[in-house]
C-alpha positions as CSV (number, residue, x, y, z in Angstrom):
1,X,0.0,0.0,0.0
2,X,1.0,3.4,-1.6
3,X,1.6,5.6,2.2
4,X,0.2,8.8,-0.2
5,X,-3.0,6.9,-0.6
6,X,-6.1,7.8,1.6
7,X,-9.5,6.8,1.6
8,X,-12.2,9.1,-0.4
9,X,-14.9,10.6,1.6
10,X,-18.8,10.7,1.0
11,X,-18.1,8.7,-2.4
12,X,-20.4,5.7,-3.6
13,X,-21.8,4.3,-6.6
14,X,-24.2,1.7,-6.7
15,X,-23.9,-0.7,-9.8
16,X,-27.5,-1.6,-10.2
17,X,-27.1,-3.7,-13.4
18,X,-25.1,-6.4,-11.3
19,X,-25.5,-5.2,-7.6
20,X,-22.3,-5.3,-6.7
21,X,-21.1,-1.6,-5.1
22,X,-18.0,0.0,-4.8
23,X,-17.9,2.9,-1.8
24,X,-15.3,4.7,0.2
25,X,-13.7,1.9,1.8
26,X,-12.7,0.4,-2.0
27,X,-11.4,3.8,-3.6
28,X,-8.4,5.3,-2.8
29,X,-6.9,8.2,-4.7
30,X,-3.2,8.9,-5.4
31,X,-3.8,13.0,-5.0
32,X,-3.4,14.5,-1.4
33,X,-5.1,17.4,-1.9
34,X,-7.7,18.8,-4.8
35,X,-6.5,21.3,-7.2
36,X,-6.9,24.5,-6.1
37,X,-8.0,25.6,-9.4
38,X,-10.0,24.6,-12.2
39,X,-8.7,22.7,-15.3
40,X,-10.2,23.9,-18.4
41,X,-10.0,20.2,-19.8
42,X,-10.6,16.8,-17.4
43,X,-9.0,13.7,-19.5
44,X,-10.8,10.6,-17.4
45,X,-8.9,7.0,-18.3
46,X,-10.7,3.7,-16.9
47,X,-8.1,1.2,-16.5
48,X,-8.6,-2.2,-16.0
49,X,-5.1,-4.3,-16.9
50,X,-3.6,-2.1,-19.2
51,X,0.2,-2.1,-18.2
52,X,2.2,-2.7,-21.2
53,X,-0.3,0.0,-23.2
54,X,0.0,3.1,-20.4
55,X,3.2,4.1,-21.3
56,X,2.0,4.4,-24.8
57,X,-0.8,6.2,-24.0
58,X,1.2,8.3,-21.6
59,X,3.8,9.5,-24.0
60,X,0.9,10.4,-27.0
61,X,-1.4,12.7,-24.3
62,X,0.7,14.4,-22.6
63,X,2.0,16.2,-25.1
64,X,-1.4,15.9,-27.4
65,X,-2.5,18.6,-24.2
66,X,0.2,20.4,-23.7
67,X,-0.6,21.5,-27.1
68,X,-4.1,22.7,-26.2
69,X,-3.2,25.9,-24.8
70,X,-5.5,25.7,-21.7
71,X,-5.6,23.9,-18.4
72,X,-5.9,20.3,-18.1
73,X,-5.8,17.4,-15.6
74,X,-5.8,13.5,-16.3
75,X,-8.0,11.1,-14.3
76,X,-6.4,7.2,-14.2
77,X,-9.1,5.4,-12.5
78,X,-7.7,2.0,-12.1
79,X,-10.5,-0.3,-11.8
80,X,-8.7,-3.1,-9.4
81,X,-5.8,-4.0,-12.1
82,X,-3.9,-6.5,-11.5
83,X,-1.2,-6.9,-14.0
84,X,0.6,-4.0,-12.2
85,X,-1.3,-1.2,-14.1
86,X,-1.6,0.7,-10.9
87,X,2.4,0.6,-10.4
88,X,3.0,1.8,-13.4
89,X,0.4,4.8,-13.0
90,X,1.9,5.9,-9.8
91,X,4.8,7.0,-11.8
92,X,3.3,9.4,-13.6
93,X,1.6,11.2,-10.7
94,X,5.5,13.1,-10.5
95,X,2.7,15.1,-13.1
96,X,1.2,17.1,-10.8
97,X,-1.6,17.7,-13.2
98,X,-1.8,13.7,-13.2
99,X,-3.7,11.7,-10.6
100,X,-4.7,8.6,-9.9
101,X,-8.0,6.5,-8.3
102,X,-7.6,3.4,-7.1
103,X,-10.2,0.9,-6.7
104,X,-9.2,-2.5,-4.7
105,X,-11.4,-4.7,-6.6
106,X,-12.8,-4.8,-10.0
107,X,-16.5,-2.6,-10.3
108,X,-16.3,-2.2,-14.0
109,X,-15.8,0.6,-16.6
110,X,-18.8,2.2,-15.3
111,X,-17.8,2.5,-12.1
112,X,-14.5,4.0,-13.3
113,X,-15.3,6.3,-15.5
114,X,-18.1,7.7,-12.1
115,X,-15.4,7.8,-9.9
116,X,-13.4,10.0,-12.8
117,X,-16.4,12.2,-13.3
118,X,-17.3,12.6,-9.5
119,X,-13.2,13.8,-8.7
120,X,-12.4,16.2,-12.5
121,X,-12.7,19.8,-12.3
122,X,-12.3,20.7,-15.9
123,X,-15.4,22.5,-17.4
124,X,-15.2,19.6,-20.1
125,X,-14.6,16.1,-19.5
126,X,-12.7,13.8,-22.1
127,X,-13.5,10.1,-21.6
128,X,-11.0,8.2,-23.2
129,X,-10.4,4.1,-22.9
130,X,-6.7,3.2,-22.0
131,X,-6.0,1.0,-25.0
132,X,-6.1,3.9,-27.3
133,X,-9.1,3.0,-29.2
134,X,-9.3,6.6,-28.5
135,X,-6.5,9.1,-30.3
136,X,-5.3,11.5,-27.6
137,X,-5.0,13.6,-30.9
138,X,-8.7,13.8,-31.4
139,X,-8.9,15.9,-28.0
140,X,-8.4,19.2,-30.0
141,X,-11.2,18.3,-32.9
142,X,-13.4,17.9,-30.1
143,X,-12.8,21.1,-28.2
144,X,-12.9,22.9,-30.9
145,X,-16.8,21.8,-32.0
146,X,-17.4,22.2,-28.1
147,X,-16.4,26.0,-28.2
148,X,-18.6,26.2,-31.3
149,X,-21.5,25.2,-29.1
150,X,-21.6,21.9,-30.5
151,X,-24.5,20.4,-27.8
152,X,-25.2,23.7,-25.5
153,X,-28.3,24.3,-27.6
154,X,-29.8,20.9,-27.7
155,X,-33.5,20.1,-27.8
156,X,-35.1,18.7,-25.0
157,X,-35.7,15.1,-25.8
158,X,-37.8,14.4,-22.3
């Protein structure tokens, strides 16, 4: 066990297409404290046994954000890996725009991606799956239709 590592507070999802539920006491989180600002741009990454592909990953977003021009953070939510995935994300919280959830079982993606979306500040959130079926390079495309208005004006379906 990571010493940096500390339980959540007041976080729980309930799965309720398979009942299982993942709470407090199975997340941990590799921040100690929450960003005292903002980011402009939340990148959230379930992980579930992705090892040898995370340093791939790694090396193509960072700088596919730095590129951006505007804030961003990246959310690894490990989803109870265990192929070492969680080892290798640690060492890239040295990022300090990086952090990492932990859970200490396996909940699913859904339960991931939650756990992402409950802890990212940006005013966007990028989900993204860890195998890069996703391009870290589409990020920009994407922000670009979203500061078009792409979706703000959207009829009400309900």
């Amino acid at each position: 066990q990571i010493e940096s590592r500390h339980d959540l507070e007041k976080w729980s999802l309930e799965e309720t297409h398979n009942g299982r539920r993942a709470s407090m006491e199975d997340l941990t989180t590799q921040d100690e404290q929450p960003s005292a600002s903002a980011a402009s741009v939340s990148v959230v990454i379930p992980v579930f046994n992705e090892a040898d592909s995370l340093p791939h990953l790694h090396a193509i977003l960072i700088p596919c954000l730095e590129k951006l021009g505007r804030s961003w953070e990246v959310l690894y939510c490990d989803d109870g890996s265990t192929d070492g995935s969680f080892k290798v994300l640690d060492g890239f919280t040295s990022e300090p725009r990086v952090r990492v959830i932990s859970f200490r079982r396996n909940f699913g993606q859904t339960a991931a991606l939650a756990a992402g979306f409950e802890h990212a500040t940006g005013d966007v959130i990028v989900a993204m799956d860890a195998d890069l079926q996703n391009s870290p390079e589409d990020i920009g495309a994407l922000l670009d239709r979203v500061d078009d208005g792409f979706g703000r004006d959207a009829p009400d379906d309900h």
